[in-house]
Every structure is written in C-alpha cells, then in structure tokens.
DSSP file (Angstrom, degrees, kcal/mol; ACC not computed):
  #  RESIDUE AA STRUCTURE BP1 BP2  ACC     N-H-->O    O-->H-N    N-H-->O    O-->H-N    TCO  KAPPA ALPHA  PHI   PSI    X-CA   Y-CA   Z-CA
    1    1 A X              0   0    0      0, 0.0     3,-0.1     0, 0.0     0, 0.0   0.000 360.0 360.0 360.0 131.8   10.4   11.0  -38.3
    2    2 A X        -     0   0    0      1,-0.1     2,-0.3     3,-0.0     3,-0.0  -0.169 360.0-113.7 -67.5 156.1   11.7   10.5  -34.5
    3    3 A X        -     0   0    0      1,-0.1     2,-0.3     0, 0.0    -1,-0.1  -0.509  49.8 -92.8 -78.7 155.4    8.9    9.5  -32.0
    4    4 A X        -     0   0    0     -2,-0.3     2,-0.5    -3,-0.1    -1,-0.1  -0.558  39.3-126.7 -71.9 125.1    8.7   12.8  -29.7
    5    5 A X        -     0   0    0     -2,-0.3     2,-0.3     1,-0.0    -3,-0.0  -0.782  30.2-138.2 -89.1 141.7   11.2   11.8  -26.8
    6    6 A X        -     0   0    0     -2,-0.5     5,-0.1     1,-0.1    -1,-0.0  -0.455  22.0-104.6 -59.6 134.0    8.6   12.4  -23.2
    7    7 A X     >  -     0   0    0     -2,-0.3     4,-1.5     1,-0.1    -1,-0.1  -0.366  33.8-106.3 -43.9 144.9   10.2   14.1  -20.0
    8    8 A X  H  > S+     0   0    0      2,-0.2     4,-3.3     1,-0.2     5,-0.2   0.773 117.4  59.2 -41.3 -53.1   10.9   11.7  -17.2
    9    9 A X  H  > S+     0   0    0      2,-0.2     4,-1.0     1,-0.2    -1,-0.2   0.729 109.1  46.0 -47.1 -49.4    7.9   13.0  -15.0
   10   10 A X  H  > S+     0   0    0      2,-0.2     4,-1.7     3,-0.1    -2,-0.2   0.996 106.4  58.5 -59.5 -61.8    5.7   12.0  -17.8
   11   11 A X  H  X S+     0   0    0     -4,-1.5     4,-2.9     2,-0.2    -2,-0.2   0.867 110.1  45.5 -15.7 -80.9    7.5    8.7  -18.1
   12   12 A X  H  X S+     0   0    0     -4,-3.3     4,-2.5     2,-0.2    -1,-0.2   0.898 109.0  53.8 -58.5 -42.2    6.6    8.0  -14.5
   13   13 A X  H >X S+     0   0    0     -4,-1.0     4,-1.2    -5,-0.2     3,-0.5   0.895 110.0  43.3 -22.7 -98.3    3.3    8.9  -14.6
   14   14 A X  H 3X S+     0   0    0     -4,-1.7     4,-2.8     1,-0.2     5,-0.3   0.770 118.5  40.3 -26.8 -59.7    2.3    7.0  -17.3
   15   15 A X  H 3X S+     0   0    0     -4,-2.9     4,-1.5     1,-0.2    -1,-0.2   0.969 121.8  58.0 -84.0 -42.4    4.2    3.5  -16.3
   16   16 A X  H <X S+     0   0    0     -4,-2.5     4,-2.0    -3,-0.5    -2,-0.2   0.702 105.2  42.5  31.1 -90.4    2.8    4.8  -12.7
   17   17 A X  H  X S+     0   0    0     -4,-1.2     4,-4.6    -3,-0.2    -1,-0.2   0.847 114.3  49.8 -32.3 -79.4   -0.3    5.0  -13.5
   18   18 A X  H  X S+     0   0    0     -4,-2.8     4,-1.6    -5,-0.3    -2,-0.2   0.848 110.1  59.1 -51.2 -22.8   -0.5    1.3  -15.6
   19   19 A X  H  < S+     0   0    0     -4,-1.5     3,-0.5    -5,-0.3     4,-0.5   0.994 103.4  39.6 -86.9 -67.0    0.9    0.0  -13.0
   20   20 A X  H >X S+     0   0    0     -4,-2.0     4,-1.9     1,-0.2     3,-1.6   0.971 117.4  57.0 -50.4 -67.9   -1.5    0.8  -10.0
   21   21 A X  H 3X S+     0   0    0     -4,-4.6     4,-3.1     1,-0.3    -1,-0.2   0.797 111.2  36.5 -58.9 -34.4   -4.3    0.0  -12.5
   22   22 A X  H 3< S+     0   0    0     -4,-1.6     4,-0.3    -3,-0.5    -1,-0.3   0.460 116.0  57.7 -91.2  13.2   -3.3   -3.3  -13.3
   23   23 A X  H <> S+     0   0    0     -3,-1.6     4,-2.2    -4,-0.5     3,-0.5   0.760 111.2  46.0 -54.9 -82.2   -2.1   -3.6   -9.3
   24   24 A X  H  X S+     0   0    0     -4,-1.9     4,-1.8     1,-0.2     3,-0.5   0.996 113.4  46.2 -69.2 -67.1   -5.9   -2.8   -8.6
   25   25 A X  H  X S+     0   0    0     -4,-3.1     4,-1.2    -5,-0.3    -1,-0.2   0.825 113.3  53.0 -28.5 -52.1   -7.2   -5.5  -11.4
   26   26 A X  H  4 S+     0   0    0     -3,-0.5     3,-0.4    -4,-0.3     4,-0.3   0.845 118.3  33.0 -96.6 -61.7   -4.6   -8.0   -9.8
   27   27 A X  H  X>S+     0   0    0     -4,-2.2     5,-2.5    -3,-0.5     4,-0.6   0.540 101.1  75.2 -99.7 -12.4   -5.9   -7.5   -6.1
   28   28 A X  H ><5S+     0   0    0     -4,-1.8     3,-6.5    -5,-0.4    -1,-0.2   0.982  91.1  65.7 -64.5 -46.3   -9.8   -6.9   -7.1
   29   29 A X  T 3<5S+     0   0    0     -4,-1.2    -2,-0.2    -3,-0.4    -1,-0.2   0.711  95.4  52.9 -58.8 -24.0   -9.4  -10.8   -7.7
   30   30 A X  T 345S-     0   0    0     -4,-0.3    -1,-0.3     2,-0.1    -2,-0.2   0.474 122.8-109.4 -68.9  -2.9   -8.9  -10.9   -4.0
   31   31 A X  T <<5S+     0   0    0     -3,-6.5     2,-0.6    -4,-0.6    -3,-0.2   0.745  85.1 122.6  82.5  40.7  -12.4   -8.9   -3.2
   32   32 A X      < -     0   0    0     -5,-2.5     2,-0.3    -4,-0.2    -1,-0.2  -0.907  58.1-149.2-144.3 176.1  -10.0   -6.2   -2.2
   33   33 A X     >  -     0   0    0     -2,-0.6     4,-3.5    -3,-0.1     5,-0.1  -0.768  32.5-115.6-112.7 161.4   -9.1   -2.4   -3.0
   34   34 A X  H  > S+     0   0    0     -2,-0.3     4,-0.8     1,-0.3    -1,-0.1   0.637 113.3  66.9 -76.5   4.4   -5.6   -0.9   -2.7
   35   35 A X  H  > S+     0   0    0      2,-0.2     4,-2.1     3,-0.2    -1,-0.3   0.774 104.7  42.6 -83.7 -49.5   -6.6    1.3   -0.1
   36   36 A X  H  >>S+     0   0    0    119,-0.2     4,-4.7     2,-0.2     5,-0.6   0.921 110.7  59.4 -78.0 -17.3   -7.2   -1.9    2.4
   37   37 A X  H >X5S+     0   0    0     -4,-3.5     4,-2.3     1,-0.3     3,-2.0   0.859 108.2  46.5 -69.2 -70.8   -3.9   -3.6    1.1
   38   38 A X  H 3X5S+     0   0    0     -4,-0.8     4,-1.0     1,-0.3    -1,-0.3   0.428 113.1  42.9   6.9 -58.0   -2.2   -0.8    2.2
   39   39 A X  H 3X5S+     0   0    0     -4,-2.1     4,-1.8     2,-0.2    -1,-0.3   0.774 113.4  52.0 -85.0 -14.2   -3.7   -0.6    5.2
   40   40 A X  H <X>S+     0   0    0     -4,-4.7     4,-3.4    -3,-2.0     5,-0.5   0.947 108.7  58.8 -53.0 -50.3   -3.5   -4.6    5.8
   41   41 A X  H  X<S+     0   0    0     -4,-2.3     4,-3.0    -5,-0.6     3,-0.2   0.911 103.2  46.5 -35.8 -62.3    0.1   -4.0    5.0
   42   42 A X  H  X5S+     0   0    0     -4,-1.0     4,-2.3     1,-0.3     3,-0.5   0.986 117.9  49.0 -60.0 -66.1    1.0   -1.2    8.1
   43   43 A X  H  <5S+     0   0    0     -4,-1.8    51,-0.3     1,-0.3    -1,-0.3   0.620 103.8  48.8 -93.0   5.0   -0.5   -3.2   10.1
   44   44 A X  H ><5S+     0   0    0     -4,-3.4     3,-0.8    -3,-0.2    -1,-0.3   0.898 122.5  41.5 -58.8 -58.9    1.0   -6.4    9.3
   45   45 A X  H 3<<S+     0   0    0     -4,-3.0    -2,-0.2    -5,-0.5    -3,-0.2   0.928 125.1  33.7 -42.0 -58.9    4.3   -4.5    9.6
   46   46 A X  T 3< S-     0   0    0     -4,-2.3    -1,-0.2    -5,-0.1    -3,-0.2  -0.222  83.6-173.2-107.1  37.6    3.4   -2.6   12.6
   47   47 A X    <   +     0   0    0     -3,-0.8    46,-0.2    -5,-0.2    -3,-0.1   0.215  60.6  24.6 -53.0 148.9    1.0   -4.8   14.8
   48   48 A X  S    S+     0   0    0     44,-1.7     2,-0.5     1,-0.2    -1,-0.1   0.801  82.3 130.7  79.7  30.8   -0.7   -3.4   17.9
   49   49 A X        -     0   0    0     43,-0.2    43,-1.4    -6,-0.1    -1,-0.2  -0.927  60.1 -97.3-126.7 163.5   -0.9    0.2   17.3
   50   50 A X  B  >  -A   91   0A   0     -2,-0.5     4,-4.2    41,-0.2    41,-0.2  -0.206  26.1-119.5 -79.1 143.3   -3.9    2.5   17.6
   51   51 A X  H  > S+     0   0    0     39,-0.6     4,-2.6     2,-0.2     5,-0.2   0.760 118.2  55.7 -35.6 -32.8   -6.0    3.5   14.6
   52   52 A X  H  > S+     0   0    0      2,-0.2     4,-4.1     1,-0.1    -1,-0.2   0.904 106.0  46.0 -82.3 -39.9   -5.0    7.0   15.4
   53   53 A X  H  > S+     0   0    0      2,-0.2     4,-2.0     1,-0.1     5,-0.2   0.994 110.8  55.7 -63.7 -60.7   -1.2    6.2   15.3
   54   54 A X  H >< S+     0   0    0     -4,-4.2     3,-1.4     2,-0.2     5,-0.2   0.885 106.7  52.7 -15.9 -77.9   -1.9    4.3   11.8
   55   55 A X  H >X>S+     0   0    0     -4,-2.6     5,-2.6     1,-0.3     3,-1.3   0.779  99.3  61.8 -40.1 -41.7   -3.6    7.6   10.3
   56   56 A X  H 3<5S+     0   0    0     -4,-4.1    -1,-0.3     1,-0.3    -2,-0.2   0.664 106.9  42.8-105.7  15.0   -0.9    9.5   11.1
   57   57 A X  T <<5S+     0   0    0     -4,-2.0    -1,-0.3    -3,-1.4    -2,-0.2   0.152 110.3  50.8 -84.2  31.6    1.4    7.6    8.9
   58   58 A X  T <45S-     0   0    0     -3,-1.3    -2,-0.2     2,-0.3    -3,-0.1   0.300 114.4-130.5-112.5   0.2   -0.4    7.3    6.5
   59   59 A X  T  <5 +     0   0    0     -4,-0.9     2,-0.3     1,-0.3    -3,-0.2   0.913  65.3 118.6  72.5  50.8   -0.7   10.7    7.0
   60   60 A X  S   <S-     0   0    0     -5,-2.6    -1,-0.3    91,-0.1     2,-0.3  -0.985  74.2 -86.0-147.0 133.3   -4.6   10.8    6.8
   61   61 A X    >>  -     0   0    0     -2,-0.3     3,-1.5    89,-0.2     4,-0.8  -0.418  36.0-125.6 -64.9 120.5   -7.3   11.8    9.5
   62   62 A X  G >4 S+     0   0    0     -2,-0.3     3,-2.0     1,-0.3    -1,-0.2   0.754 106.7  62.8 -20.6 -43.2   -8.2    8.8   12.0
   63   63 A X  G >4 S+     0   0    0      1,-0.3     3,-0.7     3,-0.1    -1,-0.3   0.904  93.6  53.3 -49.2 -58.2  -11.8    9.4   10.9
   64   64 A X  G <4 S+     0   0    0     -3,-1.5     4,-0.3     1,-0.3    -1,-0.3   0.513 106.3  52.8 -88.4  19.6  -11.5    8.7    7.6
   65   65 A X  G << S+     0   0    0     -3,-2.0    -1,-0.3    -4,-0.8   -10,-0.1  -0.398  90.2  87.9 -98.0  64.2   -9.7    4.8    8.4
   66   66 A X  S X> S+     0   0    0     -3,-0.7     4,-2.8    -2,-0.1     3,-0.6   0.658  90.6  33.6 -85.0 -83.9  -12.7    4.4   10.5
   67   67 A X  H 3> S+     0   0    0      1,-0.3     4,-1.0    -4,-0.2    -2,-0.1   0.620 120.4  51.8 -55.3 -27.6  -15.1    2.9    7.5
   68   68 A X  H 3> S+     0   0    0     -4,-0.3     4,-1.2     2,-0.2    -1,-0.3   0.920 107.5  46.9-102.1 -15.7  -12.4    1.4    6.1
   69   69 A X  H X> S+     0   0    0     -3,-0.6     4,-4.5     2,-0.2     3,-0.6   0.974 113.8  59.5 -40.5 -58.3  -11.0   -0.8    9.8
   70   70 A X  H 3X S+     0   0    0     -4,-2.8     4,-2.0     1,-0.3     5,-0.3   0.927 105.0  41.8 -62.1 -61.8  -14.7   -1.6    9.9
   71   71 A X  H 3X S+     0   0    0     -4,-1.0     4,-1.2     1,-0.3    -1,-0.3   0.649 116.5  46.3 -17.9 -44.4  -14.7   -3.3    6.7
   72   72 A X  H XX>S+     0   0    0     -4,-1.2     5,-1.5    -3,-0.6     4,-1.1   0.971 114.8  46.3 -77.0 -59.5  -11.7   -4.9    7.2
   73   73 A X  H 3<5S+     0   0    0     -4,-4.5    -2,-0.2     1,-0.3    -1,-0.2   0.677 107.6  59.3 -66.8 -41.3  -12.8   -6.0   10.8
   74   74 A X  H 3<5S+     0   0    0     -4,-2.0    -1,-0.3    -5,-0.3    -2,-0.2   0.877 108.4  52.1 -52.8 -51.5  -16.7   -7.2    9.3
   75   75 A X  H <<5S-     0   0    0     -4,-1.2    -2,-0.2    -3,-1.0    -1,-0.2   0.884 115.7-120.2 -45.1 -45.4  -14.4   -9.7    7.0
   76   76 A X  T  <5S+     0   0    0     -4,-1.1    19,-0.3     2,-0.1    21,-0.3   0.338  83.6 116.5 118.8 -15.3  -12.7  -11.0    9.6
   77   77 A X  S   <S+     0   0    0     -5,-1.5    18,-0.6     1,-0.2     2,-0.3   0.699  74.1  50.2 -85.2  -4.3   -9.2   -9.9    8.2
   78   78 A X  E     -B   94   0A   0     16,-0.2    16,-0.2    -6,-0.2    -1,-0.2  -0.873  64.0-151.8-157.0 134.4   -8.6   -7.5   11.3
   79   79 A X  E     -B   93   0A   0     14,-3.6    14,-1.1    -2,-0.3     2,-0.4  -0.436   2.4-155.6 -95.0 165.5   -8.8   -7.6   14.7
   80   80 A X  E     +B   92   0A   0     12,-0.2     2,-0.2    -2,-0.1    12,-0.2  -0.980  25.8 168.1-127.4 119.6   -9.6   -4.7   17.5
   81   81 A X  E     -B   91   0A   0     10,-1.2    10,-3.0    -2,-0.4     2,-0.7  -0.981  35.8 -96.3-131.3 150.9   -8.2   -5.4   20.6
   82   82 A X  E     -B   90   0A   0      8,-0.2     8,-0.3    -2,-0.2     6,-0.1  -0.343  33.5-125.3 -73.7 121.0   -7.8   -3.2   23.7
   83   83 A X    >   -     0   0    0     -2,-0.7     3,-0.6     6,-0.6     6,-0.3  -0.265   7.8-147.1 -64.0 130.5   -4.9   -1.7   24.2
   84   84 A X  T 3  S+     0   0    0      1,-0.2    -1,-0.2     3,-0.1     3,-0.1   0.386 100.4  45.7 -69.5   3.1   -2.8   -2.2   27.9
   85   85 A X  T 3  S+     0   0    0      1,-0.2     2,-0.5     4,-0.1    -1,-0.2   0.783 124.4  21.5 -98.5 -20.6   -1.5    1.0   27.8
   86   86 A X    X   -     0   0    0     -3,-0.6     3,-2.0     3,-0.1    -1,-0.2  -0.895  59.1-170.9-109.4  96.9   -4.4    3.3   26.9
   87   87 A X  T 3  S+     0   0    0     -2,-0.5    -4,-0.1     1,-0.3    -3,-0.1   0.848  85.9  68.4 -75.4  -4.0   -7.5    1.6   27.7
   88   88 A X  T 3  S+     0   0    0     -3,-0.1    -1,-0.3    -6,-0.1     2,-0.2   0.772  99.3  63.7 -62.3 -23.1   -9.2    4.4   25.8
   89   89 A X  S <  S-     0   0    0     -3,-2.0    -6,-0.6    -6,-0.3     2,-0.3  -0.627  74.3-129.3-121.8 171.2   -7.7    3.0   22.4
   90   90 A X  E     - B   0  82A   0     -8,-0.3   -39,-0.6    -2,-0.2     2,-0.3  -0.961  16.6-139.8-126.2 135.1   -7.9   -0.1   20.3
   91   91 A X  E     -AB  50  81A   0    -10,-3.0   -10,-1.2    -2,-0.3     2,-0.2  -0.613  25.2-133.7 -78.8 130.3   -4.5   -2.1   19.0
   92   92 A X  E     + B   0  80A   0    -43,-1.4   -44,-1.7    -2,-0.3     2,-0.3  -0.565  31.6 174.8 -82.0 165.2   -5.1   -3.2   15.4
   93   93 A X  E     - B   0  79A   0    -14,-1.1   -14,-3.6   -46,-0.2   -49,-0.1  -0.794  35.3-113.7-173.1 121.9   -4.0   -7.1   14.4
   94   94 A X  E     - B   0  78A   0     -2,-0.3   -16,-0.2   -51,-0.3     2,-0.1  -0.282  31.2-138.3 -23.3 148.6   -4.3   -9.2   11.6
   95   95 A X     >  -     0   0    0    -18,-0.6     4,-2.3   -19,-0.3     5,-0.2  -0.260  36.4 -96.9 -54.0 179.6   -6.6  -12.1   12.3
   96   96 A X  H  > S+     0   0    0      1,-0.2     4,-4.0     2,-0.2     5,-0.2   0.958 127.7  48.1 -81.1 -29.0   -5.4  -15.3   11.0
   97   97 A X  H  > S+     0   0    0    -21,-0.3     4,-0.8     2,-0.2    -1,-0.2   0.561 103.0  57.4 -63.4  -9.5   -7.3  -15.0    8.0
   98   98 A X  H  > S+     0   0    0    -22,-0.2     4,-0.6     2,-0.2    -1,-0.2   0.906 108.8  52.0 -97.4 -44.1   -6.2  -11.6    7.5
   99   99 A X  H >< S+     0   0    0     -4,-2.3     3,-3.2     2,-0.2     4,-0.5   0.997 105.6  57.5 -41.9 -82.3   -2.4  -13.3    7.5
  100  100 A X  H >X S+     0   0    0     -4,-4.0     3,-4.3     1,-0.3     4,-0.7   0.840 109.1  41.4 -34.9 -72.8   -3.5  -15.6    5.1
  101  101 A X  H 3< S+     0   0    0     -4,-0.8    -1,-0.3     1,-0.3    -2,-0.2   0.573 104.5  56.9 -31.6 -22.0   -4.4  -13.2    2.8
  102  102 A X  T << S+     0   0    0     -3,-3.2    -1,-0.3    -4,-0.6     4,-0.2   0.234 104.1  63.0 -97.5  14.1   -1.8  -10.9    3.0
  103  103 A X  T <> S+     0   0    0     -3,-4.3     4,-0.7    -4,-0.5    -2,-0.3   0.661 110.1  37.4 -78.5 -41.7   -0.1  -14.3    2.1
  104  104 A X  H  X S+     0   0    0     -4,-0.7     4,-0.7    -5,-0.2    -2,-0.2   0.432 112.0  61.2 -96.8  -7.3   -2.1  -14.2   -1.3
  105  105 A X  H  > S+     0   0    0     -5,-0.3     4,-1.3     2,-0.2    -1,-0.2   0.758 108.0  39.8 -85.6 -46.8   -1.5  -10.5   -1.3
  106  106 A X  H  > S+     0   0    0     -4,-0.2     4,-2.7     2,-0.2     3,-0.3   0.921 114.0  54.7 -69.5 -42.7    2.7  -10.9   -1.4
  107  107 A X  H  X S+     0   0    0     -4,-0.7     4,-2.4     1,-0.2     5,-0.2   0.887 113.0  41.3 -81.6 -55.5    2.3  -13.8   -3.9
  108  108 A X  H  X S+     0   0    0     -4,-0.7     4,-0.6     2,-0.2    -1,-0.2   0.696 117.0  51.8 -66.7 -26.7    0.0  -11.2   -6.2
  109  109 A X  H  X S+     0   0    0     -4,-1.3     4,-2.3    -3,-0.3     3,-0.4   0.965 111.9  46.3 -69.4 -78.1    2.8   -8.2   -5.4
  110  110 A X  H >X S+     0   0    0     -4,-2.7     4,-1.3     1,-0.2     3,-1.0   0.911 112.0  44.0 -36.3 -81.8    5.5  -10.3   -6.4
  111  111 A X  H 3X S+     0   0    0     -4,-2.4     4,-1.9     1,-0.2     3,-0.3   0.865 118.4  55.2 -36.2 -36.5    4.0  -11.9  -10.0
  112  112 A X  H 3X S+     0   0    0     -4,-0.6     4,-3.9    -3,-0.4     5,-0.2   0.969 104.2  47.8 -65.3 -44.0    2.9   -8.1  -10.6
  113  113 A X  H << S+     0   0    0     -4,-2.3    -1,-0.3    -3,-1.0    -2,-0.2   0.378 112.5  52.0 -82.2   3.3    6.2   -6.7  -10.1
  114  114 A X  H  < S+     0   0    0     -4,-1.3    -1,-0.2    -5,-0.3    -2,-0.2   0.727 106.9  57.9 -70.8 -57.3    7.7   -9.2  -12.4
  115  115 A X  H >< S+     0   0    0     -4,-1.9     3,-1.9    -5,-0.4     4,-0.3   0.962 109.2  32.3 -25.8 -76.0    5.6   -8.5  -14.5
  116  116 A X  T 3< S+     0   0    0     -4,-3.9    -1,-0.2     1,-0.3    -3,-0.2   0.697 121.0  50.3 -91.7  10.0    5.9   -5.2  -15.2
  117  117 A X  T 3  S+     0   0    0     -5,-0.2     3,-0.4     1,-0.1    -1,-0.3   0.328  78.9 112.1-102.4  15.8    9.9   -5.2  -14.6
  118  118 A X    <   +     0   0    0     -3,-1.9    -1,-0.1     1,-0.2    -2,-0.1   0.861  68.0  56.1 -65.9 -25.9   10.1   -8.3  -17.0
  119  119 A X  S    S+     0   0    0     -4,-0.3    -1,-0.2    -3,-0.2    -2,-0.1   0.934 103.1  90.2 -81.0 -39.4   12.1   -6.3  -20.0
  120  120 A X  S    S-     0   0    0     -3,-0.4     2,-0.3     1,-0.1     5,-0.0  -0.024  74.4-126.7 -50.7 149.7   14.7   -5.5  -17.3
  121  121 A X     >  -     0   0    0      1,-0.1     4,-1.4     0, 0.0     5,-0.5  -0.664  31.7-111.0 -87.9 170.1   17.7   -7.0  -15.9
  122  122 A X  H  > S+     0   0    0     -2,-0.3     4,-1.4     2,-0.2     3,-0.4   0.939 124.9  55.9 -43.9 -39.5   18.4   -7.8  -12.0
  123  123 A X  H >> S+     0   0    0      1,-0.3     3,-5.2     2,-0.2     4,-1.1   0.901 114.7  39.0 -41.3 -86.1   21.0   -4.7  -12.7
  124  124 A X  H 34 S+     0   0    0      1,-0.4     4,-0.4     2,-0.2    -1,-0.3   0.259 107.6  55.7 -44.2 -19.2   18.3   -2.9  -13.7
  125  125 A X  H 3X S+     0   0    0     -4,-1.4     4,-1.1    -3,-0.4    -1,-0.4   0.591 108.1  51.5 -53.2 -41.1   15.9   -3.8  -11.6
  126  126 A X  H <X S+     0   0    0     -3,-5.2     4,-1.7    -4,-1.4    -2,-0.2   0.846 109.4  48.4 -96.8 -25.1   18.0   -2.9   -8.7
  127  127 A X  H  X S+     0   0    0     -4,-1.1     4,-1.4    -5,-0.2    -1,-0.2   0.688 105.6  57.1 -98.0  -8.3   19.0    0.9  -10.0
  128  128 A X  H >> S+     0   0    0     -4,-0.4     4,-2.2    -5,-0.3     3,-1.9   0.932 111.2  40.7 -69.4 -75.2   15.7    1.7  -10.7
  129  129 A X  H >X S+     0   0    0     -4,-1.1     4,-2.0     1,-0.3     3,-1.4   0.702 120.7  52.3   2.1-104.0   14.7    0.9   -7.0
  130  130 A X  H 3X S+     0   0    0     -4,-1.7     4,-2.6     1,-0.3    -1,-0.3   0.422 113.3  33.1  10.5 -68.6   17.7    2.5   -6.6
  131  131 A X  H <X S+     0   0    0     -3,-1.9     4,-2.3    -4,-1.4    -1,-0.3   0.873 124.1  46.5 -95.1 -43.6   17.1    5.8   -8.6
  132  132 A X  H <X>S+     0   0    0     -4,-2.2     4,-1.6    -3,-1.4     5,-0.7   0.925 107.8  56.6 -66.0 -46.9   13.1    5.9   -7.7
  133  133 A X  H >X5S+     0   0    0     -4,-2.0     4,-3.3    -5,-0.5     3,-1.7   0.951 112.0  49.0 -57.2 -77.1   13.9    5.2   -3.8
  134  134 A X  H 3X5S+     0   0    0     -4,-2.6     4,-3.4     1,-0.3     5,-0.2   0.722 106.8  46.7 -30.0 -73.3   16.0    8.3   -4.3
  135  135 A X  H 3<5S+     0   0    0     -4,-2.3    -1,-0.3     1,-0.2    -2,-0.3   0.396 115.3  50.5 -56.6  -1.5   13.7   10.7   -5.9
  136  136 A X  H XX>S+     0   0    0     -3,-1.7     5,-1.3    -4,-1.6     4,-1.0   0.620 107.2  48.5 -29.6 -44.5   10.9    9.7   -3.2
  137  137 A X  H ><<S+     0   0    0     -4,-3.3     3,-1.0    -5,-0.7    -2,-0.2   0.983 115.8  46.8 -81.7 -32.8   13.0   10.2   -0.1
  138  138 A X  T 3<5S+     0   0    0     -4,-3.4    -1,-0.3     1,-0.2    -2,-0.2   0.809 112.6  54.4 -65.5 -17.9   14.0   14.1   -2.1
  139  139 A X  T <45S-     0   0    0     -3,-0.7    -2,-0.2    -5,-0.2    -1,-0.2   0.615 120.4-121.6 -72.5 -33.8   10.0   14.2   -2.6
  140  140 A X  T <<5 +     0   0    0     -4,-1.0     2,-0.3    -3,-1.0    -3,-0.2   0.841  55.5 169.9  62.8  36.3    9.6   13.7    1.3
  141  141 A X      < -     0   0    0     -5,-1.3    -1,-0.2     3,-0.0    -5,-0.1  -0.659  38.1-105.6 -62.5 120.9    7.7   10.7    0.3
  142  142 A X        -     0   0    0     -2,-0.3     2,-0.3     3,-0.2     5,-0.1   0.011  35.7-112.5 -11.3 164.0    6.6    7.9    3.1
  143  143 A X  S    S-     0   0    0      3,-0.0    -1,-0.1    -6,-0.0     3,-0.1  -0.970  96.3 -14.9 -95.8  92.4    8.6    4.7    2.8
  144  144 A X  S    S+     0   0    0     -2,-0.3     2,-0.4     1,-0.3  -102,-0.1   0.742 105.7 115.9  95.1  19.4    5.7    2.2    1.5
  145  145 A X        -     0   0    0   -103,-0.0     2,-0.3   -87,-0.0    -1,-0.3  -0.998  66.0-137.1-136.0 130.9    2.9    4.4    2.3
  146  146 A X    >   -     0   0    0     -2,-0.4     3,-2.3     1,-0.1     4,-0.2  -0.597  23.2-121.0-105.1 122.9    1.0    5.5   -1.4
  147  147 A X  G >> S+     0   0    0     -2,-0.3     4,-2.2     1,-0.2     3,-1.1   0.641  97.5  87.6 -55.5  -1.8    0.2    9.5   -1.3
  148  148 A X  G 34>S+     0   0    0      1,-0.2     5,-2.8     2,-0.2    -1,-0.2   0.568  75.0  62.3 -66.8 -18.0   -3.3    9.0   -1.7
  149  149 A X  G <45S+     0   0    0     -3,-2.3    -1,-0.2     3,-0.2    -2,-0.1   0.425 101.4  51.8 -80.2 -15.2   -4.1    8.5    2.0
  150  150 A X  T <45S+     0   0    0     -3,-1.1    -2,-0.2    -4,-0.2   -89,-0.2   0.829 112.1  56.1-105.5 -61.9   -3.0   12.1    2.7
  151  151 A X  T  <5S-     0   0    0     -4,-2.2    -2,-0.2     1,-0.2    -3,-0.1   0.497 109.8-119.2 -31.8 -22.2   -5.5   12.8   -0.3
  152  152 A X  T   5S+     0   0    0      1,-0.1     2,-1.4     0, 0.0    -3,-0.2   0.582  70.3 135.1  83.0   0.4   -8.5   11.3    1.1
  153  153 A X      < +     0   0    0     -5,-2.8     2,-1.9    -6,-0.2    -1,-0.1  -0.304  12.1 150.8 -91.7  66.1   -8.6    8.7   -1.9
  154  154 A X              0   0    0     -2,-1.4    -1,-0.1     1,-0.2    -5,-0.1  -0.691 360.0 360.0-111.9  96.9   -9.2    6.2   -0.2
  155  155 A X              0   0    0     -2,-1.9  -119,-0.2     0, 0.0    -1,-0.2   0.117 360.0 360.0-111.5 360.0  -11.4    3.7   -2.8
C-alpha cells in the first residue's frame, strides 16, 4: 500500500515547524529565545534605529519590544543610546558582548541549516531558497523577519 502522498503546505509546516523547534533547542544553549535572536539580528543589521522604527518592521507594537530591549539591555547584549536626531528617542546597538554572541548565534544558524538541509545538494539547496524565497515574497512576507512578531508571540 502507497504511503498517503501530503500537500505541499503540510509539507512545510511540518519540516517548518521541526525546524524552529530544534532552532529553539540549538539557541536555548545560548540562554536565549528566538524572539531575542531575531531581534539581536535587526539590529545587528540595522544599528542605531529607534525601538519604534524596529517594531514597525517587525511589524509589532513598540510596547510589546519594550520587555524584551530590557532584557536584552540587563544582559549587557544591547545598548540604548540617545539619538542626535530625536532626542526624545533611543538608537539601539549591539554591545560588544552582544556582537560576540551574535558571533555564536551565526556559528549555531549555520551548523543548524546544515543540518537540516544535509540530504540535499548545493543545487538543491539553492532552489529551495529559491522556490521558498518565492512563495514568501507572493505571501507579502518580511525578508528575515519570522511572522510571529506581528502575532504577539514573542517567547
């Protein structure tokens, strides 16, 4: 008897799903959640820009990065400085420590996504990208920004 073949949508789900869990295992071992890599990430990318500017790409009300800045900022992994054009607002920044760590962060990204792309080839590797990149950008999906921020899941 054939195995029941799944829908594509399912598909992703599922590998989706494993993926972020063993993602979140992978980075717990740094003391962190994927909600702060994420936001270590923008602002590693995009340093000096207001909490409020943050939120809204990540497409999530300032308020609720509030509890999670401070966290970040209590570690030590991110700095608040004022900004010279608004003095009303605060520029976000790695610390140096917060750069190291997103050092141990890339290192842990990488080995994951080897991981779970090992039965592939480079071909394949690269038209999946490929074929996923597509369906997000038809989705109106963020570039690098996990829907879960617009959700409020921020764990």
């Amino acid at each position: 008897m054939e195995a029941p073949r799944f829908g594509n949508a399912f598909l992703l789900a599922q590998v989706g799903a494993h993926a972020a869990t063993r993602f979140t295992e992978r980075i717990g071992e740094l003391d962190l959640t994927p909600a702060q890599v994420g936001l270590l990430r923008l602002v590693a990318s995009r340093p000096g820009q207001s909490q409020q500017a943050l939120a809204k790409q990540l497409g999530t009300p300032a308020t609720r990065l509030v509890p999670l800045v401070d966290g970040l900022e209590k570690r030590g992994l991110i700095e608040r400085r004022r900004n010279a054009e608004d003095r009303r607002l605060y520029a976000l920044e790695l610390s140096q420590d917060g750069r190291e760590l997103m050092g141990q962060v890339a290192r842990t990204a990488a080995s994951h996504e080897r991981t779970i792309t090992a039965v592939l080839t480079d071909d394949e590797r690269a038209l999946l990208h490929d074929l996923l990149t597509k369906i997000a950008d038809d989705q109106g999906l963020t570039p690098g920004v996990h829907p879960g921020y617009a959700r409020g899941r921020l764990s």
